[in-house]
Backbone bond lengths (Angstrom), bond angles and torsions (degrees), N, CA, C in turn:
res aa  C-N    CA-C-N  psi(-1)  N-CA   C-N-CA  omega(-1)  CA-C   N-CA-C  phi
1 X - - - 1.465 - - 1.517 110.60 -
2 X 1.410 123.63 -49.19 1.715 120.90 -170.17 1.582 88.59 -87.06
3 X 1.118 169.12 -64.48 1.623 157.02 123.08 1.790 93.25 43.57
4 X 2.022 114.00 -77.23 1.002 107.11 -156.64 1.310 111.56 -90.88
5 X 1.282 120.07 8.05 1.388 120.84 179.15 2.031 105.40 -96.47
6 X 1.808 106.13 -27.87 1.403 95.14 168.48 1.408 115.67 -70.21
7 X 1.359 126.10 -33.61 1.021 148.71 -142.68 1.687 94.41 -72.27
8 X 1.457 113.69 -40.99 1.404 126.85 -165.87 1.679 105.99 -77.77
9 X 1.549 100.77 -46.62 1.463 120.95 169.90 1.425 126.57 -46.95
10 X 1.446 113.11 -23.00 1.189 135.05 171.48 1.743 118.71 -84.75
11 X 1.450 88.83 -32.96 2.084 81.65 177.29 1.598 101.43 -67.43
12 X 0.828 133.70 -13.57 1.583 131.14 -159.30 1.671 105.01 -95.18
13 X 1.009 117.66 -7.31 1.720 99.17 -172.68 1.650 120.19 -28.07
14 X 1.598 90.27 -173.99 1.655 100.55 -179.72 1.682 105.47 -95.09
15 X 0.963 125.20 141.61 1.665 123.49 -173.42 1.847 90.88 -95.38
16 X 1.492 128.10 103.76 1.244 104.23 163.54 2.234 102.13 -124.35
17 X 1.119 104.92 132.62 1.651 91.37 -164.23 1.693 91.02 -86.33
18 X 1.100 104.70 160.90 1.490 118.77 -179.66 1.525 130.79 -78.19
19 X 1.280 99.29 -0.14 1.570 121.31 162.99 1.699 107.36 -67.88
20 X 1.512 101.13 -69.65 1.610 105.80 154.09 1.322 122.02 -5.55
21 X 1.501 117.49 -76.96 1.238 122.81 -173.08 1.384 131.89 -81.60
22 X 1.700 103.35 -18.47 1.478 106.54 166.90 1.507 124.55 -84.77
23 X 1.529 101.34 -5.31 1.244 125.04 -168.32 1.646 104.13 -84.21
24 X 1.397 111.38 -44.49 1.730 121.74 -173.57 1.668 87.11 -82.88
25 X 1.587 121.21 -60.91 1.762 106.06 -155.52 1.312 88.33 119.37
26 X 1.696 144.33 8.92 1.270 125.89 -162.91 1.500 107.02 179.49
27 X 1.329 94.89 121.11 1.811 107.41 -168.95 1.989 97.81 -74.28
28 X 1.476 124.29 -31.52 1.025 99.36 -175.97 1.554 130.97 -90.25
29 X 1.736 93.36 -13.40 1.241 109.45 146.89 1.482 131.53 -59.32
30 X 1.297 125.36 -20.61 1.327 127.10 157.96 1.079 121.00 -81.01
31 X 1.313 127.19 -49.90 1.681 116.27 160.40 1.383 136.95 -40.56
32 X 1.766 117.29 -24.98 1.038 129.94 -166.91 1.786 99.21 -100.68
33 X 0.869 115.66 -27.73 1.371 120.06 -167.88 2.104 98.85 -101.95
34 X 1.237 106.26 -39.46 1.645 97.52 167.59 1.543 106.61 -54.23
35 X 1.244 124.63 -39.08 1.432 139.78 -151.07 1.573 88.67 -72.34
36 X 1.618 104.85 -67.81 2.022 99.97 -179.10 1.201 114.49 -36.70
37 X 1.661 98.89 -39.96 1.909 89.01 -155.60 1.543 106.43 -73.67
38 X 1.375 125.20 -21.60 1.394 120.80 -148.73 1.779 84.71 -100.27
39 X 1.411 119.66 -0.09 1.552 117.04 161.42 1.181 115.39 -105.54
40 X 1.344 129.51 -6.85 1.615 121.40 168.84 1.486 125.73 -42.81
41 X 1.374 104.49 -65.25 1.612 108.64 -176.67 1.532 98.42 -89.59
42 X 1.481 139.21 36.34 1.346 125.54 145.96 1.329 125.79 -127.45
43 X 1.586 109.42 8.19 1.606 123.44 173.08 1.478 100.65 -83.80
44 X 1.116 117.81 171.28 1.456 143.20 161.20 1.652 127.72 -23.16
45 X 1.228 111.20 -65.58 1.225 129.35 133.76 0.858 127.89 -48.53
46 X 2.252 98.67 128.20 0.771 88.37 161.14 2.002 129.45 -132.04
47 X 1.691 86.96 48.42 1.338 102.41 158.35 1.966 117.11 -89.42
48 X 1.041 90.50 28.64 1.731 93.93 -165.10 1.694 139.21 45.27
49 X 1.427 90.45 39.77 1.274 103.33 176.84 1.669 103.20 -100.00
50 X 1.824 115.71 154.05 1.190 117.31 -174.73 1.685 107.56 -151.90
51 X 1.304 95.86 142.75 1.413 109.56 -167.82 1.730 84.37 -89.54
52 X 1.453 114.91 153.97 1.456 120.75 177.29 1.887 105.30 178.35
53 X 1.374 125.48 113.43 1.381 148.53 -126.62 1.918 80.60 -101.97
54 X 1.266 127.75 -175.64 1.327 119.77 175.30 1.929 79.22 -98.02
55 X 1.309 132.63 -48.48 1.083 102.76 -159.80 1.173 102.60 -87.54
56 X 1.201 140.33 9.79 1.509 123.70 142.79 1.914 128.94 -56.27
57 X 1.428 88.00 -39.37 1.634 86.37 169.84 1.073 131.69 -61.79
58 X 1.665 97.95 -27.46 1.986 108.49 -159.42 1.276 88.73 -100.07
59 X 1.395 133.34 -14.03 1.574 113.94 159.87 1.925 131.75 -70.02
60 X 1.825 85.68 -29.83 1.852 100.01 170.40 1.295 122.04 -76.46
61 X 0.967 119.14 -11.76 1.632 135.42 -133.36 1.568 112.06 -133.04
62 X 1.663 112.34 -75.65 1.447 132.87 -171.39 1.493 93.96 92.98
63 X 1.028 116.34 18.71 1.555 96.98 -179.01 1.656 103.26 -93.96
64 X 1.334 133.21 158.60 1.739 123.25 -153.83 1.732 84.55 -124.24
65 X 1.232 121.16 172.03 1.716 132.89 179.95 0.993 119.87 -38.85
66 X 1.267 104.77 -49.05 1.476 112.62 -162.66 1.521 103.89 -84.71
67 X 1.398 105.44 -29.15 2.005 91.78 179.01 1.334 106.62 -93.43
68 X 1.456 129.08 1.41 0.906 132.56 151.29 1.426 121.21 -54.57
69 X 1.474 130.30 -60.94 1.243 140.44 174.69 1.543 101.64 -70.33
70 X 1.347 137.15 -21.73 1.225 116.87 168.96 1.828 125.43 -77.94
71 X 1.614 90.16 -31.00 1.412 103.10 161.52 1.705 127.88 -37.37
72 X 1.206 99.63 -62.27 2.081 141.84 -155.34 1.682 74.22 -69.11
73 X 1.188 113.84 -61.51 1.805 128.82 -149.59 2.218 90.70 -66.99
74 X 1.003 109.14 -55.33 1.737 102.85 -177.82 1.630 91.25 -81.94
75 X 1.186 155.99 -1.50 1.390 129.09 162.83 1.566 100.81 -92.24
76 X 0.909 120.64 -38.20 1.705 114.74 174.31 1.675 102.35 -30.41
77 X 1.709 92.27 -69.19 1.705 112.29 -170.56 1.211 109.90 -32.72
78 X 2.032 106.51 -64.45 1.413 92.54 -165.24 1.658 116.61 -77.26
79 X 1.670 119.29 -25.68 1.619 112.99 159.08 1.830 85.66 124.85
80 X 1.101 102.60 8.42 1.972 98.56 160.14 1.075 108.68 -87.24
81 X 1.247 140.55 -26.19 1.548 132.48 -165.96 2.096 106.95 -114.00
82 X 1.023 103.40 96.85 1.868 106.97 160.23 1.208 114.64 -69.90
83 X 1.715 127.49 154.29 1.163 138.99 152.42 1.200 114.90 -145.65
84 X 1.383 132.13 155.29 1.624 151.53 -165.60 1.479 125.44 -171.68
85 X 1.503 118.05 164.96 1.564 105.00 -170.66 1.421 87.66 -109.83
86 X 1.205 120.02 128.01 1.576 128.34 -175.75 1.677 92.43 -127.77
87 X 1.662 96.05 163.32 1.281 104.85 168.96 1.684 112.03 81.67
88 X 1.696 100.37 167.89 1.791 89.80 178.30 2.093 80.50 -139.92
89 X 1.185 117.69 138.27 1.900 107.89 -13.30 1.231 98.58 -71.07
90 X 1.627 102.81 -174.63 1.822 115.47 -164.10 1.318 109.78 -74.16
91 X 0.832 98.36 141.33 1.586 95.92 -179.60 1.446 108.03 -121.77
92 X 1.548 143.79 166.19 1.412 132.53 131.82 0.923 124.35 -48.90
93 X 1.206 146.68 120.31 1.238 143.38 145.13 1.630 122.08 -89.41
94 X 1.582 107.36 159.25 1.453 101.25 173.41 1.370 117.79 -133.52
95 X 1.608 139.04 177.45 1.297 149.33 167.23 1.348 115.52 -175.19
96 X 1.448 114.53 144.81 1.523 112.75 177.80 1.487 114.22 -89.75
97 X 0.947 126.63 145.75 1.460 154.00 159.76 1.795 107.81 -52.53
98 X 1.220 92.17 82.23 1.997 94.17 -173.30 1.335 83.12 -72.15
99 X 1.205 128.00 -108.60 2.059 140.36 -174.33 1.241 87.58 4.78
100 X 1.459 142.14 -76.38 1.628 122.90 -155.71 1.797 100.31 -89.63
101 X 1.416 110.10 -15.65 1.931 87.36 163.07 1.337 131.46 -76.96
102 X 1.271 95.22 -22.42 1.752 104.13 175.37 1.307 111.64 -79.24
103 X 1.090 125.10 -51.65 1.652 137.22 168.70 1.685 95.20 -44.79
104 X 0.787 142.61 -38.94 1.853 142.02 -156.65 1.931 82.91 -103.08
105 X 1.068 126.70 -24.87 1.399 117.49 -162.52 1.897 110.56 -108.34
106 X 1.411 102.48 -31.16 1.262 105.45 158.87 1.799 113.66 -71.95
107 X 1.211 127.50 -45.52 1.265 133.48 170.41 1.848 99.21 -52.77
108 X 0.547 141.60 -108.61 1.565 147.41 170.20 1.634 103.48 12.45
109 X 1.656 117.56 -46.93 1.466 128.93 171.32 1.264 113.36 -52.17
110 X 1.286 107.74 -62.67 1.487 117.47 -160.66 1.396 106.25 -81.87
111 X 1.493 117.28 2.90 1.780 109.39 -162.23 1.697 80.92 -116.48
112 X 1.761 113.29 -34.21 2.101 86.89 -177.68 1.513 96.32 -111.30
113 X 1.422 128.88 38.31 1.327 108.55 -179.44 1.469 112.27 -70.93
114 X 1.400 139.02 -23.01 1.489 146.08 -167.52 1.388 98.07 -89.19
115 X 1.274 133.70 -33.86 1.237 137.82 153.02 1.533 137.40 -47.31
116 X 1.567 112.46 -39.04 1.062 127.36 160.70 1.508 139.29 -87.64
117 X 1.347 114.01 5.82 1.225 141.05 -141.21 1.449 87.39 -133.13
118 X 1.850 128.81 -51.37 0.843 123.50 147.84 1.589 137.66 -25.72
119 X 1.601 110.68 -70.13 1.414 123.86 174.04 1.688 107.30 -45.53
120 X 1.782 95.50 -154.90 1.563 114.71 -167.62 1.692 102.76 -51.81
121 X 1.407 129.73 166.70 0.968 118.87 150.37 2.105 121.48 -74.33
122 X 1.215 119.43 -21.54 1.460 113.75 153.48 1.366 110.24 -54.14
123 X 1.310 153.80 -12.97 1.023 145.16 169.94 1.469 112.94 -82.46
124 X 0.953 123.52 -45.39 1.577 141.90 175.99 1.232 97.16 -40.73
125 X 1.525 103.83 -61.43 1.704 121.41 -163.09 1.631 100.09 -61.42
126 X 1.130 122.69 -32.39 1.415 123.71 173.62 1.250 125.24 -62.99
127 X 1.558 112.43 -18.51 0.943 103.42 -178.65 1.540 117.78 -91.82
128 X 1.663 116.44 -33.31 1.209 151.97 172.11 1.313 89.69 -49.25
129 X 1.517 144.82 -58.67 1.191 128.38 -177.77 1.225 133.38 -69.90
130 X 1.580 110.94 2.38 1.592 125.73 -164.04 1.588 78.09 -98.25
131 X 1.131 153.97 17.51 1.544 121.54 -161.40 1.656 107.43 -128.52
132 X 1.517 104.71 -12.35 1.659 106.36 148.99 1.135 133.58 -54.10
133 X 1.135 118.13 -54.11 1.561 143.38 154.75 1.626 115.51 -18.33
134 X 1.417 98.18 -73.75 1.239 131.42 171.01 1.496 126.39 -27.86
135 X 1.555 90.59 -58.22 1.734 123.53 -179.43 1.426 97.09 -70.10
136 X 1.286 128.50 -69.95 1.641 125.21 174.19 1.292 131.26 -24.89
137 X 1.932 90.82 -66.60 1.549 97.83 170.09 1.487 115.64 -17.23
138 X 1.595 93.82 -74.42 1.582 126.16 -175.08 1.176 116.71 -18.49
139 X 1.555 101.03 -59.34 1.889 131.60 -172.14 1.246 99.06 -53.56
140 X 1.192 113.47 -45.01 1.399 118.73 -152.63 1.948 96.98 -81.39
141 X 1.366 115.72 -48.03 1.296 120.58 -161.74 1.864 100.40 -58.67
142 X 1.302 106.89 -30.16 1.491 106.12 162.09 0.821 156.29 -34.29
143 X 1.798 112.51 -30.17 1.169 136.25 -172.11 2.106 103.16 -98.05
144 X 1.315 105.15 8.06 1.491 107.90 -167.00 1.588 82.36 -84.46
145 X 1.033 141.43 -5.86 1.656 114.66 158.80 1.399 141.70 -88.21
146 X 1.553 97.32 -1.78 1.143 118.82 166.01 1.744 129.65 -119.79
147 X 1.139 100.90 17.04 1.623 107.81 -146.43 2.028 94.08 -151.27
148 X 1.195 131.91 53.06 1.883 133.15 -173.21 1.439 97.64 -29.19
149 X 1.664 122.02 -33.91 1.522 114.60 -170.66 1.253 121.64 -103.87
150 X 1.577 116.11 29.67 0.948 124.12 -168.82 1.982 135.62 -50.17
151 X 1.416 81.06 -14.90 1.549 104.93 -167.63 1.694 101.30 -75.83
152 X 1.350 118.85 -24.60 0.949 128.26 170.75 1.521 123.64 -42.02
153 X 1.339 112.89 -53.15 1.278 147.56 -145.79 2.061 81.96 -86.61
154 X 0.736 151.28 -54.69 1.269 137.74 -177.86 1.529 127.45 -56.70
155 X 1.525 105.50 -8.30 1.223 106.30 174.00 1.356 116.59 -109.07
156 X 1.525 125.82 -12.66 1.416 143.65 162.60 1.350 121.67 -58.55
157 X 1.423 125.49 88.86 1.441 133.84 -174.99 1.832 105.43 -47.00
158 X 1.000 109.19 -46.46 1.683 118.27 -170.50 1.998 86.41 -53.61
159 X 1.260 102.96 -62.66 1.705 93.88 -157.95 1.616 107.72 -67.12
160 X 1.455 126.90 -21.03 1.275 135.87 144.24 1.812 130.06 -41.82
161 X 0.889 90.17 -21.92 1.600 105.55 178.00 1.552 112.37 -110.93
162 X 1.293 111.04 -29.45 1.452 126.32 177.92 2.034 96.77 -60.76
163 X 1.578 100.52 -54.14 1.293 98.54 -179.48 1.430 127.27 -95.86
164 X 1.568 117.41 16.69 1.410 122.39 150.43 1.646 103.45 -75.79
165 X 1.762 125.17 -49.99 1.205 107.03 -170.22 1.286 137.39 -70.15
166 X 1.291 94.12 -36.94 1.763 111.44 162.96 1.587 114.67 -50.13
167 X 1.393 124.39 -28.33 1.728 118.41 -169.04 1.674 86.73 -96.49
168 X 1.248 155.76 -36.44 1.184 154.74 162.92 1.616 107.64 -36.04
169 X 1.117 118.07 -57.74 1.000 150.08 -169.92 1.682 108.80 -54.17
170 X 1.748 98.92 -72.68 1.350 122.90 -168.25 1.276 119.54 -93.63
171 X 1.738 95.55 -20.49 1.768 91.51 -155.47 1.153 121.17 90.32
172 X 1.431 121.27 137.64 1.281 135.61 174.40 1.618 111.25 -47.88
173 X 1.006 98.22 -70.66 1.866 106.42 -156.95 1.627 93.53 -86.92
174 X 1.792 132.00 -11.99 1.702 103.42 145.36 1.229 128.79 -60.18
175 X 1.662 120.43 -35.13 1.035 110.60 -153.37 1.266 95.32 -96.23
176 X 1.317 142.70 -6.13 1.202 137.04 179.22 1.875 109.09 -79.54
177 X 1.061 102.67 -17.80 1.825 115.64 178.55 2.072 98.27 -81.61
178 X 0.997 83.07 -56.98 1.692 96.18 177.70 1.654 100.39 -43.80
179 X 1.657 117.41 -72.03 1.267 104.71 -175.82 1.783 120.43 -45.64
180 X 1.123 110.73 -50.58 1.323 127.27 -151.68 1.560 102.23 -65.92
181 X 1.753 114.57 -27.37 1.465 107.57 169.29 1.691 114.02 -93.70
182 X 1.519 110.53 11.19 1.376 102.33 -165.41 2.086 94.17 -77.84
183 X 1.235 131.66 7.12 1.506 116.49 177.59 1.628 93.24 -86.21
184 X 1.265 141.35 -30.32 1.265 139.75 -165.25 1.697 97.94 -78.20
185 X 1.328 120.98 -68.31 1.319 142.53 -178.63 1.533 108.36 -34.69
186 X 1.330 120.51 -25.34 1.506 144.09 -168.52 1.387 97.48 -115.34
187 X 1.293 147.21 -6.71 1.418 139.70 126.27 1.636 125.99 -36.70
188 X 1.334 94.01 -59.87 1.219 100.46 -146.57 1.759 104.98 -92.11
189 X 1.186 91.21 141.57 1.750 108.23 -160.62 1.990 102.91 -58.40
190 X 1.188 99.02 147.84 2.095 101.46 175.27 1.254 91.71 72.27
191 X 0.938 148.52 -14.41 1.791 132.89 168.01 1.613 122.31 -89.69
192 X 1.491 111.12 168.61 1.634 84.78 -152.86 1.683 102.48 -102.89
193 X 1.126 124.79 146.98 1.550 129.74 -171.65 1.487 102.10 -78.70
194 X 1.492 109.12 122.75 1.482 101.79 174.15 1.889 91.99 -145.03
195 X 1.375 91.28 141.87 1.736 112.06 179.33 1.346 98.32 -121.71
196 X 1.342 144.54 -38.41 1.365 132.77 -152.13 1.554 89.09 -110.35
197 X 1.760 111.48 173.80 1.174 139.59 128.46 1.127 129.93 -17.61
198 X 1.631 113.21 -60.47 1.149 114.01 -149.58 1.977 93.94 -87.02
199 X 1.705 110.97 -34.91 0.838 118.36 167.05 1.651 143.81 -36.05
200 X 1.435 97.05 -39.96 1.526 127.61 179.85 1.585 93.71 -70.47
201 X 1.082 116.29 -41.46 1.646 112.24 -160.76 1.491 118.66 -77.74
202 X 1.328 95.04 -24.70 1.775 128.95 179.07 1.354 86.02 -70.43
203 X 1.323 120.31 -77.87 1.867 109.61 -132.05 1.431 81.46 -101.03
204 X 1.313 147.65 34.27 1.678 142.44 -170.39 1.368 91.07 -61.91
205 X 1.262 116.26 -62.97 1.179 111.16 -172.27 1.117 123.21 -42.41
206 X 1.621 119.03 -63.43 1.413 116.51 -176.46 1.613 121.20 -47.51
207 X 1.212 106.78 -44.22 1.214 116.62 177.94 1.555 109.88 -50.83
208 X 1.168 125.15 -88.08 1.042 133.43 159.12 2.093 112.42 6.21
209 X 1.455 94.25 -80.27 1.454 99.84 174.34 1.606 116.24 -52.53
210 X 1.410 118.61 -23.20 1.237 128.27 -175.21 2.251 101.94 -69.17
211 X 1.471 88.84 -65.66 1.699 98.95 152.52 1.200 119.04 -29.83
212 X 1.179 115.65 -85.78 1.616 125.04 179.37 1.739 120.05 -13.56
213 X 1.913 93.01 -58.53 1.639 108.48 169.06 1.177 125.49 -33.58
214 X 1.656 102.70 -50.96 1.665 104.52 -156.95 1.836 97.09 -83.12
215 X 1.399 108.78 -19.58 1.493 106.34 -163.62 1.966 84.81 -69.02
216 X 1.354 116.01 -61.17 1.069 114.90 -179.57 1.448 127.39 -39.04
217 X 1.762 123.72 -14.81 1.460 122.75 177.37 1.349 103.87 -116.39
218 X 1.604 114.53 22.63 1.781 120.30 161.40 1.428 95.38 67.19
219 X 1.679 117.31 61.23 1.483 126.89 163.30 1.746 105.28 -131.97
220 X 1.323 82.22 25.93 1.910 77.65 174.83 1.228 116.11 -57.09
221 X 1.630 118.46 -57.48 1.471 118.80 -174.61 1.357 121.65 -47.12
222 X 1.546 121.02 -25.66 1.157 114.27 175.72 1.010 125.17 -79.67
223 X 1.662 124.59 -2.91 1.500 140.52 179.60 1.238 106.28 -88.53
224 X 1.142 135.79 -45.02 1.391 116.22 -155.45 1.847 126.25 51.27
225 X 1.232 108.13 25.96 1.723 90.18 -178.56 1.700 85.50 -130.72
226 X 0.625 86.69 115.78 2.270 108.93 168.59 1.879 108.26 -73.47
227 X 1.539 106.63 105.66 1.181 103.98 -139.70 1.718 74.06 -102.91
């Protein structure tokens, strides 16, 4: 019986990838900050803020007060980790800073990639797997010309998935043409307004057919998107 009850205790770990941690300088800083992110888009909020107790952490986690506050204290520093008193009564709340973790995590890529490329080939492969991620982010940071809250949108699994299916779909470098004219496309009157991810995936079509039109009345050149 206590066999199958560890046994169960064990499927559950914490997912923190090791990019994470080479990326901060600090394994408990990666645990603590994997831990926010994988509660952003399932708390309450949904600006990705999250209420979380110290002994709530040190029950998810194992991490104890004090490496807790040493944690919180180097993500402040480097600008991945936010905190605020939200709520009545106030509470702390927390959320990570995706835009400056990815920015600190793409930098980290490009500064040991000759280094890592060097080592094991599982290392290589680690890196090769960091570059989906990467690409999304990206996708996503796109939509900040049409979208003031855009920052939002990086912590929302749905609009994360919105822009894995669409690049499957479309391709990388269509859908990145697609975003980049969607502030014009959102001008213009009878066409459909889209700011999000999840949005684009919805009205693709329309849009698209909206495209189609102008190619059909010899306004391609002014599009730029290679349909």
């Amino acid at each position: 019986m206590q066999k199958s009850l560890i046994s169960e205790l064990l499927k559950r770990p914490i997912a923190v990838h090791p990019i994470v941690i080479k990326t901060f300088g600090s394994a408990k800083l990666g645990i603590l900050w994997s831990q926010f992110y994988y509660w952003m888009d399932r708390g309450k909020n949904k600006d990705g803020w999250i209420y979380k107790t110290r002994t709530d952490v040190f029950d998810e986690t194992g991490l104890s007060r004090r490496e807790q506050e040493t944690a919180r204290e180097l993500g402040k520093k480097l600008g991945v980790m936010d905190s605020e008193p939200r709520g009545m009564p106030r509470r702390v709340h927390f959320r990570v800073n995706l835009e400056k973790s990815f920015e600190l995590i793409e930098e980290y890529i490009k500064n040991n990639v000759v280094k890592v490329a060097d080592q094991t080939p599982n290392n290589e492969s680690s890196v090769e797997s960091d570059k989906p991620g990467k690409i999304i982010a990206d996708l996503i940071f796109g939509f900040k010309d049409v979208n003031p809250n855009y920052k939002t949108l990086f912590a929302r699994n749905p609009q994360r998935k919105a822009i894995e299916r669409m690049m499957e779909e479309n391709g990388e470098e269509r859908l990145r043409k697609i975003i980049a004219f969607l502030p014009r496309s959102n001008s213009k009157k009878f066409w459909p307004t889209i700011t999000t991810p999840v949005e684009l995936e919805n009205k693709m079509g329309a849009l698209v057919a909206k495209i189609q039109q102008l190619k059909d009345e010899k306004e391609k050149n002014n599009i730029g998107i290679a349909l």
